[in-house]
C-alpha positions in Angstrom: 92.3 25.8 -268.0 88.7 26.5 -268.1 87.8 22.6 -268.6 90.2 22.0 -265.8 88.0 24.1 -263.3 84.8 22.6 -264.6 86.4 18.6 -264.2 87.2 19.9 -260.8 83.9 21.4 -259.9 82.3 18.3 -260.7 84.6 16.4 -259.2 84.5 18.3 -256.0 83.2 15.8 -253.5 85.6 13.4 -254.3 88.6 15.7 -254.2 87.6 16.8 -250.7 87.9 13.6 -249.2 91.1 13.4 -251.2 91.9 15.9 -249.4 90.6 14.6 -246.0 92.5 11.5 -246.2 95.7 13.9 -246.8 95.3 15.6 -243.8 94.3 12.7 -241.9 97.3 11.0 -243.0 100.0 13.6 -242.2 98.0 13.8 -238.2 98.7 9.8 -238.0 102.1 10.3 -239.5 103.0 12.8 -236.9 102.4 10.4 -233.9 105.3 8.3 -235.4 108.1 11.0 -235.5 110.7 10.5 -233.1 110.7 13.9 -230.9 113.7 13.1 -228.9 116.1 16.2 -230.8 112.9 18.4 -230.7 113.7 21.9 -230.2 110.8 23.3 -228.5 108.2 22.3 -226.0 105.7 22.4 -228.4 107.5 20.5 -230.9 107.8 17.5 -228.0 104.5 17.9 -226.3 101.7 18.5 -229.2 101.2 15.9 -232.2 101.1 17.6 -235.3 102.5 20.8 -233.9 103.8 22.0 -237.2 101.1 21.0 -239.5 98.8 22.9 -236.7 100.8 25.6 -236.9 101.0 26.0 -240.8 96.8 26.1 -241.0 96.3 28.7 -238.3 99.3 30.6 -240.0 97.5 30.2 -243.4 94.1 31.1 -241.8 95.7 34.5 -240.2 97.3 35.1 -243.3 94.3 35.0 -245.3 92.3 36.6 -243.2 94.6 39.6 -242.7 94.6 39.9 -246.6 90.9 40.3 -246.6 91.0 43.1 -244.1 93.7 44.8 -245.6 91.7 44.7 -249.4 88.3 46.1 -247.1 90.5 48.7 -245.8 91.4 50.2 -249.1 93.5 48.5 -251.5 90.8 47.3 -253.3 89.1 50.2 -255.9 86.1 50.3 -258.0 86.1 49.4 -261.3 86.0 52.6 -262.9 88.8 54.5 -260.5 91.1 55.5 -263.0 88.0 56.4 -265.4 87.1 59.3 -262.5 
């Protein structure tokens, strides 16, 4: 596993524009679904609705996580020694 991390930290230029082409890819690929049976406005109206949707979810998502760790979840490493 730990040779897997270091191929991919050397690698890591080229697996971001992997990465870029992958989302560039799913935006084109959204202009060419057929939005007649949509079921909301934003479905019909905005390209890439749901593959907007899912980052800003994932963003909120991880951002909330990081609050809730600052607020107190998180412990020092010696709380159970104390």
């Amino acid at each position: 596993m730990i040779q897997f991390i270091d191929y991919l930290k050397e690698k890591q230029q080229g697996i971001s524009y992997f990465f870029y082409f992958v989302i560039f890819a799913v935006i084109i690929g959204s202009f060419m679904v057929d939005t007649s049976h949509a079921h909301t406005w934003a479905e019909k109206n905005i390209p890439g609705f749901w593959s907007i949707f899912g980052v800003v979810s994932c963003f909120i998502l991880i951002f909330f996580a990081r609050w809730l760790a600052k607020a107190g979840i998180t412990k020092e490493e010696n709380y159970y020694d104390n």
